[in-house]
C-alpha positions as CSV (number, residue, x, y, z in Angstrom):
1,X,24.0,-7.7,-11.9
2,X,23.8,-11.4,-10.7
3,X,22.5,-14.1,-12.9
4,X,19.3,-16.1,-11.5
5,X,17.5,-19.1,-13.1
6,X,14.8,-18.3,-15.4
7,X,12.6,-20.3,-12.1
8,X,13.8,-18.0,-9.8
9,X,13.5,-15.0,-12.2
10,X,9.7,-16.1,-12.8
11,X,9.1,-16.0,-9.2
12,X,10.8,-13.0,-8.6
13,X,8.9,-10.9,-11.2
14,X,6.1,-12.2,-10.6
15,X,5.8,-11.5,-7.3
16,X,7.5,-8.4,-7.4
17,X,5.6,-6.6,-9.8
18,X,2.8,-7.9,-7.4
19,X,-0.2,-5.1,-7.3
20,X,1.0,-1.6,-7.9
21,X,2.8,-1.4,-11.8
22,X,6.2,-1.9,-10.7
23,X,8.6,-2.0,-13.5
24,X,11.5,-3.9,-12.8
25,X,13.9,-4.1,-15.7
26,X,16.8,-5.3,-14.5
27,X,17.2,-7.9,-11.4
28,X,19.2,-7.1,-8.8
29,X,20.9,-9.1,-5.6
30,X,19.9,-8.3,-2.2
31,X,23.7,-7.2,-1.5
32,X,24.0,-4.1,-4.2
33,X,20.6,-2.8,-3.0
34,X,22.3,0.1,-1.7
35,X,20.8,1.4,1.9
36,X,18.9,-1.9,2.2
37,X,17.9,-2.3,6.0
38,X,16.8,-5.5,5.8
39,X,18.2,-8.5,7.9
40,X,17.8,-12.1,8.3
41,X,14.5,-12.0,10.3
42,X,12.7,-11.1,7.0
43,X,13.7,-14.6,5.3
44,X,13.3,-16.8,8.7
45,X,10.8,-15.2,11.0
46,X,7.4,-16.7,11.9
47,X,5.1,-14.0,10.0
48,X,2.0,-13.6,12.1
49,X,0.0,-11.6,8.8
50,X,-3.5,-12.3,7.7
51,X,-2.5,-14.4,4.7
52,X,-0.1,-16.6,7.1
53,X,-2.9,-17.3,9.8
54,X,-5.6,-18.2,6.7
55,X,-2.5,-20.4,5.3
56,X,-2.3,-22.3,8.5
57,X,-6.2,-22.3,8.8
58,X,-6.3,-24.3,5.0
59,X,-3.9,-26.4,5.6
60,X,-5.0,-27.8,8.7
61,X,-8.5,-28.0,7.0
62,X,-10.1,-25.9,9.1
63,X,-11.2,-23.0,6.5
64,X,-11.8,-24.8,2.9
65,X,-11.9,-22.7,-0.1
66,X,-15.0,-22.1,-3.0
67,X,-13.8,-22.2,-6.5
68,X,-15.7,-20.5,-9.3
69,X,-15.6,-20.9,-12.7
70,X,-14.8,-17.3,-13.4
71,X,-12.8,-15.9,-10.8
72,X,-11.5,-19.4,-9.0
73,X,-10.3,-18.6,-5.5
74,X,-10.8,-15.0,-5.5
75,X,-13.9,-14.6,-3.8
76,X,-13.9,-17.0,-1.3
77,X,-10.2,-15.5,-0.4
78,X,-11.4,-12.1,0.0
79,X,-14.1,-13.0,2.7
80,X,-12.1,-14.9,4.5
81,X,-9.5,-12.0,4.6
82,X,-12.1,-8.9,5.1
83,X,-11.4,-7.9,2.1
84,X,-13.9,-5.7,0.6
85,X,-14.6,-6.0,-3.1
86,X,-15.4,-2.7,-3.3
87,X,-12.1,-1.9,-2.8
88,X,-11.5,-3.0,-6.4
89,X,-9.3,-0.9,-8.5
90,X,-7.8,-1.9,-11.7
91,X,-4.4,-1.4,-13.8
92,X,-4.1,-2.4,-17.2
93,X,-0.3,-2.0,-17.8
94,X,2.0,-4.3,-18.4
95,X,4.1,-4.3,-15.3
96,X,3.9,-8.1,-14.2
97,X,5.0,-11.5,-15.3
98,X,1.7,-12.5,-16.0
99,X,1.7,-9.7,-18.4
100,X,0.3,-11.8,-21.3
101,X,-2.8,-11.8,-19.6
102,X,-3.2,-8.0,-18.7
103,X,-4.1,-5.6,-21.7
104,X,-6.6,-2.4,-21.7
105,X,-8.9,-5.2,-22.4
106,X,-7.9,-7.6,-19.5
107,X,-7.2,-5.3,-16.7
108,X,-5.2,-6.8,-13.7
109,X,-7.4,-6.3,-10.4
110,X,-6.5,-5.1,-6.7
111,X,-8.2,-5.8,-3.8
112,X,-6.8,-4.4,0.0
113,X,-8.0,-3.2,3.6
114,X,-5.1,-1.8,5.8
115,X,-3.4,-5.0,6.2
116,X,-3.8,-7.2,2.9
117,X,-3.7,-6.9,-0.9
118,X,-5.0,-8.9,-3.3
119,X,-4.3,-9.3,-6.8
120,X,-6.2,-11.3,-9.9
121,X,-5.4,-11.1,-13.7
122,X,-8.7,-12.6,-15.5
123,X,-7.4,-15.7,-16.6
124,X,-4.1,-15.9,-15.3
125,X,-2.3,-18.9,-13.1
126,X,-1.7,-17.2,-10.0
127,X,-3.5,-15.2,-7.4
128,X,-0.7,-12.4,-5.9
129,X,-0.9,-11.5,-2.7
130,X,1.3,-8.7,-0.1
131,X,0.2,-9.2,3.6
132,X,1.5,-6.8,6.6
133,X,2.8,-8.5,9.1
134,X,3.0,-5.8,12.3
135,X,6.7,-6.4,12.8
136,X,8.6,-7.1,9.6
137,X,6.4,-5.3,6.7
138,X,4.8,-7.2,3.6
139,X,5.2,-10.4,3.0
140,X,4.5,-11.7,-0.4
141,X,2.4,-15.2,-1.9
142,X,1.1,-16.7,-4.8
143,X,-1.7,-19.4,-4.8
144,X,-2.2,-21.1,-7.9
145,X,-5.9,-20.5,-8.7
146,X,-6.9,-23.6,-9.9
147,X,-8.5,-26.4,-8.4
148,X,-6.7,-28.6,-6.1
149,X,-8.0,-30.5,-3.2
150,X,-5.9,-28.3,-0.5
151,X,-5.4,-25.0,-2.2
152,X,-1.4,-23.6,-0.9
153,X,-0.5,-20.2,-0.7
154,X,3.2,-20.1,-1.1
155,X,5.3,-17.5,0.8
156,X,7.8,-15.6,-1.0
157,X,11.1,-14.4,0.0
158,X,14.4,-12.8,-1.1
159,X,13.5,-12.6,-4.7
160,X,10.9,-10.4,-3.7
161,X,12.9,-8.1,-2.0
162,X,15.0,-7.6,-5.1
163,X,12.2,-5.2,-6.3
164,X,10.2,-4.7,-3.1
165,X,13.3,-2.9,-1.0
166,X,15.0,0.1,-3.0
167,X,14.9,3.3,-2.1
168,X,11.5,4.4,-3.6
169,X,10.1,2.1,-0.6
170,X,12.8,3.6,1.9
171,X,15.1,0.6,2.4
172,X,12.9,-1.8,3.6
173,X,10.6,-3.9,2.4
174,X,7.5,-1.9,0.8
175,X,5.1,-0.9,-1.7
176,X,5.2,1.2,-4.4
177,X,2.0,2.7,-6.9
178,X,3.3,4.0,-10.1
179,X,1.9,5.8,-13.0
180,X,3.5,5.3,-16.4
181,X,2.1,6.0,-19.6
182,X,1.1,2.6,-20.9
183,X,1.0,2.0,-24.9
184,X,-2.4,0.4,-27.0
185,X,-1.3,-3.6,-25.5
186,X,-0.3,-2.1,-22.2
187,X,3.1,-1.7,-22.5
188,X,4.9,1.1,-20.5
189,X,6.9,3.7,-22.9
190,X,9.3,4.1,-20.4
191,X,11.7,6.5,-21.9
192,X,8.4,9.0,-21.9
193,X,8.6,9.3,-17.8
194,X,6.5,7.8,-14.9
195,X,6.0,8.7,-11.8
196,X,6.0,7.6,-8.0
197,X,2.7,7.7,-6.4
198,X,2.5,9.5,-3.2
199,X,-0.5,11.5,-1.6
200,X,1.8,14.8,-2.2
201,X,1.7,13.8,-6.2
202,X,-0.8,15.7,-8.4
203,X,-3.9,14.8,-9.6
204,X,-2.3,15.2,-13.4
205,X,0.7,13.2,-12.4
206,X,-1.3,9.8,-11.2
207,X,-3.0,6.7,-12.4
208,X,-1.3,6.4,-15.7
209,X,-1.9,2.6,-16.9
210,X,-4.9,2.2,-14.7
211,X,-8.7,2.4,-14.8
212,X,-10.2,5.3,-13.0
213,X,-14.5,5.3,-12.1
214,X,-15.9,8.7,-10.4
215,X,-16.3,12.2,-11.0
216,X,-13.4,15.2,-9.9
217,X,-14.6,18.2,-11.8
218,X,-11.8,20.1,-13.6
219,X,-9.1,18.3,-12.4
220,X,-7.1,16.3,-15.0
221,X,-5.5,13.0,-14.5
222,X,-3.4,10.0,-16.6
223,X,-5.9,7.4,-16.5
224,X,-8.1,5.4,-18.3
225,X,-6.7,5.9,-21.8
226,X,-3.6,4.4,-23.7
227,X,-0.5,6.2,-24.7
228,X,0.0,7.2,-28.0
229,X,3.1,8.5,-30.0
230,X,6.5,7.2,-30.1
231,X,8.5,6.0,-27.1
232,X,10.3,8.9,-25.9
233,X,7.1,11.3,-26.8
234,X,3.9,10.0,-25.4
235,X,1.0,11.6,-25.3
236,X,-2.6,10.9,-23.4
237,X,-5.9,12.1,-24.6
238,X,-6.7,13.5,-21.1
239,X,-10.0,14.9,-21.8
240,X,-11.4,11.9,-22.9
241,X,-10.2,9.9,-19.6
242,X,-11.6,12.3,-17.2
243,X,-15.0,11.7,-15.3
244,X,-15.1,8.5,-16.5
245,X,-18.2,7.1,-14.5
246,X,-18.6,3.2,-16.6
247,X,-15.9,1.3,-18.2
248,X,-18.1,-0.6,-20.2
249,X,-16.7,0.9,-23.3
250,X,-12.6,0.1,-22.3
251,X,-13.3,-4.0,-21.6
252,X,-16.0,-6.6,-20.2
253,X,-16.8,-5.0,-17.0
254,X,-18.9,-8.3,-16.2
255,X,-15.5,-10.8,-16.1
256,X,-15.0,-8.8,-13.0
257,X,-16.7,-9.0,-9.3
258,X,-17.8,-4.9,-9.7
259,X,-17.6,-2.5,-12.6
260,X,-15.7,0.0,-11.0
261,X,-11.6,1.4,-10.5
262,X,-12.9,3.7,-7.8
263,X,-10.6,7.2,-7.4
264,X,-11.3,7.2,-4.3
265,X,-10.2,3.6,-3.3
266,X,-7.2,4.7,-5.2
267,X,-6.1,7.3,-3.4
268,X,-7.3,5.6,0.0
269,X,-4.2,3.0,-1.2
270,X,-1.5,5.3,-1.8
271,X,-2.4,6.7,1.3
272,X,-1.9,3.7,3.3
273,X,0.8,2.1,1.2
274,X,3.0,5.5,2.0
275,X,2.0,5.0,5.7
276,X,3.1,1.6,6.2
277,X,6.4,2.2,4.5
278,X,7.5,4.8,6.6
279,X,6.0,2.7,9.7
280,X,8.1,-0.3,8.7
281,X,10.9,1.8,8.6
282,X,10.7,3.4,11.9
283,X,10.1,-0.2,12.9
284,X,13.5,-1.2,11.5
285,X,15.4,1.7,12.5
286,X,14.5,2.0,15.8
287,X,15.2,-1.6,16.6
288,X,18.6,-0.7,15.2
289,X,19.2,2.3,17.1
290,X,18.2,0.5,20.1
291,X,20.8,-2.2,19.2
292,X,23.7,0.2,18.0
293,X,23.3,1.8,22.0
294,X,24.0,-1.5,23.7
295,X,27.3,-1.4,21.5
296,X,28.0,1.8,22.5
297,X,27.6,1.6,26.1
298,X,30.2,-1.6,25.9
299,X,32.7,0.9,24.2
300,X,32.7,3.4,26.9
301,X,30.4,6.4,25.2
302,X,29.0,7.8,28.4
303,X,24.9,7.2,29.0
304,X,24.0,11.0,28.1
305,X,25.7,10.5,24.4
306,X,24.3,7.7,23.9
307,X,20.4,8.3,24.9
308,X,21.6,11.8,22.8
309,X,22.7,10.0,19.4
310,X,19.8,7.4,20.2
311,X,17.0,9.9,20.3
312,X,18.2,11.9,17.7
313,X,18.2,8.7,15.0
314,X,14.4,7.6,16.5
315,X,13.4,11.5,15.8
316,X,14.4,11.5,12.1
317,X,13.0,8.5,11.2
318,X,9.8,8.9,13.1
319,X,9.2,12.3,11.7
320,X,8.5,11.8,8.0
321,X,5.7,9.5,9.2
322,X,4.2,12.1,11.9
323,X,3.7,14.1,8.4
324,X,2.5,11.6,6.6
325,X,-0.3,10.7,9.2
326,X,-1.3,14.0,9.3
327,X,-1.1,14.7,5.5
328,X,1.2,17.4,6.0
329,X,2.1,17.3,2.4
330,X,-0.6,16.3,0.3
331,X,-1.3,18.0,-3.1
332,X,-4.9,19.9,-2.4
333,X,-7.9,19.1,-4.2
334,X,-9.2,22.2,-6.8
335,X,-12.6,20.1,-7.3
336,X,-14.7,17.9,-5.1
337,X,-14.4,13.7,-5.5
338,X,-16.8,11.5,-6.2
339,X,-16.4,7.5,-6.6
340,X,-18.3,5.8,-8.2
341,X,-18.4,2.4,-5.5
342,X,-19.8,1.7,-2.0
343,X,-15.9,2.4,-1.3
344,X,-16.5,6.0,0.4
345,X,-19.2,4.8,3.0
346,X,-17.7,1.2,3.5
347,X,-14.4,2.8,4.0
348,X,-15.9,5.9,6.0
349,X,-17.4,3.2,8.6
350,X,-14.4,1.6,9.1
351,X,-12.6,3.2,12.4
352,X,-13.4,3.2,15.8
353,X,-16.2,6.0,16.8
354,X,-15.7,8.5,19.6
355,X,-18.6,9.2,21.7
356,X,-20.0,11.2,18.8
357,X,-19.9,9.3,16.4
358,X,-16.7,10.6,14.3
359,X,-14.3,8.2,12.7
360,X,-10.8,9.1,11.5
361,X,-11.9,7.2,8.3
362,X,-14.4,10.0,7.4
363,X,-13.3,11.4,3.8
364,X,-13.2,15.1,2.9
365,X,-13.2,14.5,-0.7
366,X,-13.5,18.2,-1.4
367,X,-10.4,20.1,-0.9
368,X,-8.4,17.1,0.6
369,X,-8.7,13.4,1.2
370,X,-9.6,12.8,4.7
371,X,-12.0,14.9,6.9
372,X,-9.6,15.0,9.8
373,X,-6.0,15.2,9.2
374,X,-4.9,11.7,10.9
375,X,-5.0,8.7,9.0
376,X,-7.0,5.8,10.8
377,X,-3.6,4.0,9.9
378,X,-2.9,4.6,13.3
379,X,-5.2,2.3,14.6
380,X,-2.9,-1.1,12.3
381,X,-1.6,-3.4,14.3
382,X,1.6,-2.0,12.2
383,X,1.7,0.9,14.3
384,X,0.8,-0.8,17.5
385,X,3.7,-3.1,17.1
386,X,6.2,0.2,16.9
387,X,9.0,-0.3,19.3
388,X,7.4,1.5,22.2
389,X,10.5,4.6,21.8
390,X,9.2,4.8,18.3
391,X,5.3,4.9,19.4
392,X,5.6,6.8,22.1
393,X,7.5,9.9,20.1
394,X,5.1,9.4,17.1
395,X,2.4,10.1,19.7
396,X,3.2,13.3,21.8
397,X,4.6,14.6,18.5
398,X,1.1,14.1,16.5
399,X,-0.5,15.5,19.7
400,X,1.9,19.3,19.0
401,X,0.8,18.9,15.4
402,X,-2.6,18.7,16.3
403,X,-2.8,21.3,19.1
404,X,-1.6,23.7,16.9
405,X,-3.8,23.4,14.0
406,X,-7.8,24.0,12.8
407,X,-11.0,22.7,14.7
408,X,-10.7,19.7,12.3
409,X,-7.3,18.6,14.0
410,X,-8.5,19.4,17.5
411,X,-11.2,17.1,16.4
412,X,-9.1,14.4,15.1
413,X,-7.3,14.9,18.6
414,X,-10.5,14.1,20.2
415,X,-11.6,11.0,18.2
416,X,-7.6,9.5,19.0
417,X,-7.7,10.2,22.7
418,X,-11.3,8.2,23.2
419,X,-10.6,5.6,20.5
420,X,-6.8,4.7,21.1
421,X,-6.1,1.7,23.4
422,X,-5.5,3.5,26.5
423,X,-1.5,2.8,27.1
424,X,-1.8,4.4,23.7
425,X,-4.7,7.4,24.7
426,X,-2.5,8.5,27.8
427,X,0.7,9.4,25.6
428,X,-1.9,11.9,23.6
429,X,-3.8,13.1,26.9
430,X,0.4,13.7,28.4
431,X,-0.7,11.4,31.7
């Protein structure tokens, strides 16, 4: 375990405990992250993200932001970034530096699209931010949300990767969602469990330490209340936190911009945020496999070996995030969803439309997440930025899922092959 300065530390937790209850107790240097992926490109490479490219446009005066009273910068950041707020969804455990300003009363707040997440703790210092940039993965800022005459978001680096790169976000840098069961103030009883967020979880397994809006029948989750009990024996009054439909009761809904933790928007983000992962790691590994042949070709290893060894590395890696597009894995509803936001139809608008008018974005909600089993995730600019190999494999191989499945994947089949750039469509279509 190294030793950092408290400054560093500060940073490092801060920013690394950025939006989705990560708790980090113990700080670890990049080199005894075992598996880690990452290289220097990370620290030193121009990031082209949406937070970069609204960085540049502040500084050079060109965008200016509002500050209000109550929220500061928050508003005007999330229109300029396309950020809807009724994507808001809210976590009131401890899990952050700023954690003397997040309670059951004082909820920390998420805001996100497919490419940018937004965080604001009601009267906190900083504004967090983790921003996808197509070719390395999240990158991570603060901006100081007070006023200043040129507002400056401030790129993080390495000590964010200290948290942000294990192997719960595969050995690169990532995002993880987390469901702990958080005590009366908000803090985690560790030593009573958590879990790892994933579409595959159960319903009963997720959103421990966060505020859940909307209605979901007979199904049972950890939300909305506080942990009771001792440490290592927690217990959650589940009952009481399901269907929750106002949180007017739990804190002052008005100190935010909408009264709602939608379920929906929650599950839309563990969705996405399992998604990217794996597509920044077939980004990494492909470009290393790419690399590793060169090196083998200047050893001797004869052309068929090589293409062999290097196809074989591209296949596992691009697999696991074949599945996850398609939701291969995810843990079935056993009662219909309903939020509680304009979440479901903002979000539901948000892909291209085939000639009929479908979108990939369309949501189930009844006995699974998504209508069609492909993820508009497809469409990032993450996944267009795939080393072509890694693409092009992702591709034909979503195409033999597809074929072989319901009129609901021939659908989503459809909607890809008219919507898809066409370098893209003609992979699908096997021109």
């Amino acid at each position: 375990m190294v030793c950092l300065s408290g400054a560093t530390r500060r940073v490092c937790a801060h920013v690394a405990l950025l939006l989705f209850g990560v708790v980090p107790f113990g700080i670890c240097s990049l080199a005894q992250i075992s598996g880690s992926e990452v290289d220097s490109r990370y620290a030193t490479a121009k990031s082209t993200d949406d937070v970069a490219i609204l960085a540049a446009k502040i500084n050079s005066g060109e965008f200016k932001l509002a500050y209000e009273p109550n929220q500061g910068y928050l508003r005007s950041l999330l229109d300029l970034l396309h950020v809807s707020k009724s994507s808001q969804i809210l976590v009131f455990s401890k899990t952050s530096i700023q954690s003397a300003y997040i309670s059951p009363q004082s909820p920390r707040a998420v805001y996100f699209n497919d490419r940018t997440y937004v965080g604001w703790i009601r009267g906190a210092p900083n504004l967090e931010f983790a921003s996808i940039d197509p070719k390395i993965g999240p990158i991570f800022y603060t901006l100081a949300n007070e006023p200043a005459q040129k507002p400056r978001l401030v790129r993080q680096t390495d000590e964010c990767l200290q948290c942000h790169n294990s192997s719960l976000t595969g050995n690169v840098p990532g995002f993880l969602a987390r469901s702990v069961y958080a005590g009366p103030d908000g803090t985690p009883k560790l030593a009573g469990g958590s879990y790892n967020t994933t579409p595959a979880s159960p319903i009963k397994e997720r959103w421990g330490g966060w505020y859940v809006t909307g209605v979901h029948g007979d199904q049972r989750h950890m939300g909305n209340e506080v942990a009771r009990g001792d440490d290592q024996n927690p217990t959650l009054d589940t009952e009481k936190g399901a269907n929750v439909t106002r949180l007017n009761g739990y804190f002052d809904v008005e100190a935010y911009l909408t009264p709602h933790s939608d379920i929906v928007a929650l599950m839309v983000a563990e969705q996405q945020m399992r998604i990217q992962n794996l597509i920044t790691k077939a980004s990494y590994q492909t470009e290393k496999a790419i690399q590793d042949a060169k090196e083998l070709r200047k050893f001797g290893f004869t052309e068929a070996h090589v293409a062999e060894s290097t196809r074989d590395r591209i296949k596992n890696v691009c697999d696991p995030l074949v599945l996850a597009l398609t939701d291969a894995d995810e843990a079935p509803l056993t009662s219909p969803i309903k939020g509680t936001s304009k979440f479901t139809e903002t979000f539901s608008a948000s892909a291209p439309a085939d000639q009929k008018g479908r979108r990939l974005s369309e949501l189930d909600l009844t006995s699974r997440l998504m209508k069609y089993p492909c993820s508009p995730m497809i469409y990032s600019p993450s996944f267009a930025a795939l080393p072509s190999e890694a693409r092009d494999y992702v591709l034909q191989h979503l195409k033999e899922l597809l074929s072989g499945r319901d009129q609901s994947a021939q659908i989503a089949l459809k909607i890809l092959s008219e919507t898809l750039p066409r370098s893209a469509s003609h992979e699908l279509e096997g021109q």
